[in-house]
N, C-alpha and C positions, 0 to 999 in steps of 0.2 A: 293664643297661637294654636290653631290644627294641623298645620301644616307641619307634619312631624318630620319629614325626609323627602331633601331636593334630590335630584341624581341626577346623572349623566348616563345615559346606557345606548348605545344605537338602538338596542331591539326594542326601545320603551315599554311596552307593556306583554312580559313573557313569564315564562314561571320563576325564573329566577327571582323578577322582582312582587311578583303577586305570589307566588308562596313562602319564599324563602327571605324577603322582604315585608311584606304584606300581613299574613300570617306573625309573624315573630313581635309586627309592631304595632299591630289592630289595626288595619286602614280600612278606613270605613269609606274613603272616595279615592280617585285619582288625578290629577289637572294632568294632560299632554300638551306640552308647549310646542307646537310647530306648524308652521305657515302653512304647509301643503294638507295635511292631514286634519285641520281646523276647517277645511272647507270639500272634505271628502268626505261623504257619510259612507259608503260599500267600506273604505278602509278605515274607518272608526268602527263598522258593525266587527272586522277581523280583527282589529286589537281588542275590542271586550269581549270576544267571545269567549276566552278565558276566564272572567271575573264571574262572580258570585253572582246570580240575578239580584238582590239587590244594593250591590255596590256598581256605584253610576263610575262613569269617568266622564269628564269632562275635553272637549277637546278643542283648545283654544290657540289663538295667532299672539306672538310674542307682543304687540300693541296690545290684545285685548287682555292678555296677562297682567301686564304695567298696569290698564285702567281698571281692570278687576280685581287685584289682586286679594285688598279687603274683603271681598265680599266672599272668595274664595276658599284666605284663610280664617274667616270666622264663619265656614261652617259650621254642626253639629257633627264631631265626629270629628276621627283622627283622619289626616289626608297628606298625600304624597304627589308632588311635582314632580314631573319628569320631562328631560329635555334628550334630545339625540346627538344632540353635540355639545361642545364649548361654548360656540358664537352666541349660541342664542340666551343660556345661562349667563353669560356675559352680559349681555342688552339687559337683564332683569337683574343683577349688580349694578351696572350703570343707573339705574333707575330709582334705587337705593330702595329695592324690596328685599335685596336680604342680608339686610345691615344684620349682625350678629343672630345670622345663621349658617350654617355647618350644608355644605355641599360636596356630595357623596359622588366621588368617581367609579364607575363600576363596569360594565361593557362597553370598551374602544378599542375594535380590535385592529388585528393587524392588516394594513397596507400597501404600498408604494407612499412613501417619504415620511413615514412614522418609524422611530425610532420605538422598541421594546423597551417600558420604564415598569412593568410587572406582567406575569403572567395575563393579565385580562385588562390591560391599560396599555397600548400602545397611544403615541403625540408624534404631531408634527412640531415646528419650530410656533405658526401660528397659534395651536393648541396649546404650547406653553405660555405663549405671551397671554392668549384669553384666560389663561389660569390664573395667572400673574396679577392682571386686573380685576380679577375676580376677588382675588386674596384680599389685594390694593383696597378694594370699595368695603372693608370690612367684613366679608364674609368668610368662614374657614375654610379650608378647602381640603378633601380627605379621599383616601381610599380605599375602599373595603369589599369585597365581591358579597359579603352574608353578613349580615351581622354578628353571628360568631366569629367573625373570620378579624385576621388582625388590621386595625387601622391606621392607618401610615398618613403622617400628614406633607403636605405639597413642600417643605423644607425638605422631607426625604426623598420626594422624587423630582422637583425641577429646581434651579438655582433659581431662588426668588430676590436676592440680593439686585440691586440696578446697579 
C-alpha cells in the first residue's frame, strides 16, 4: 500500500494539503480524482504548480480511478488521493478500493444548506448519507485539518446509527 492519505478537500491541491499534509507524511505523488479536471490540462498545469518539480500528480476520472487503482497504489513512493467532495470518495467505497482505509475530511467549507459540524467541515444532509456509505463499505472515516491537529471520527460528527 502507497497510498498513504485519502482526503476530501474542495481546494484538492493547496498548501495546506502539499505542506502541512505532504511534507509531514513524505508524499512522493498525488492522484486528483475528479471528472472535470481529468480532462483539463491549463487546470491540472494551476494545481501543480505548487508541488515540488519532481513530485507528479496525477489527474484522473472517478472510472479511471476504479480501473487504475492498483497501478496507482503500488507506486514507488508514498502517495495521497484526493477528492473535492463526498460523491466521488463514495463511488471509490462503492467500488470496494478502500476497504480498510481511513478517509480524511478536511476542507468543506461553508454554504447554503450545509450545516457547521467543525470549524473547516461543513455537510449537507446528502454529504452525510455519502459519509455514511462510505463508513458502511468498510472504510474509516475521520477528520483532521493537519495531522497534528485532533482526529475525530464520523461517530463524533454525524449520526451513523440507520
Amino acid at each position: 500500500m502507497t497510498l498513504v492519505l485519502f482526503r476530501i478537500d474542495e481546494r484538492l491541491l493547496h498548501g495546506q494539503v502539499i505542506v502541512g499534509w505532504g511534507m509531514r507524511l513524505g508524499i512522493d505523488y498525488y492522484v486528483v480524482v475528479d471528472d472535470e479536471l481529468a480532462t483539463s490540462e491549463w487546470e491540472q498545469d494551476i494545481y501543480s504548480a505548487g508541488l515540488a518539480e519532481k513530485t507528479p500528480a496525477f489527474f484522473v476520472s472517478a472510472v479511471e480511478a476504479v480501473e487504475r487503482f492498483r497501478e496507482l497504489d503500488s507506486r514507488k513512493g508514498r502517495g495521497a488521493l484526493l477528492t473535492r467532495g463526498t460523491a466521488v470518495m463514495k463511488r471509490l467505497a462503492a467500488a470496494g478500493v478502500l476497504v480498510d482505509r481511513r478517509v480524511n475530511l478536511g476542507g468543506l467549507h461553508a454554504t447554503e444548506g450545509r450545516r457547521r459540524v467543525l470549524t473547516y467541515v461543513h455537510l449537507n444532509p446528502g454529504e452525510e448519507e455519502d459519509l455514511k456509505a462510505i463508513h458502511g463499505a468498510s472504510a474509516g472515516v475521520t477528520a483532521r485539518d493537519l495531522p497534528a491537529g485532533r482526529e475525530l471520527f464520523i461517530e463524533d460528527l454525524v449520526d451513523v446509527v440507520e
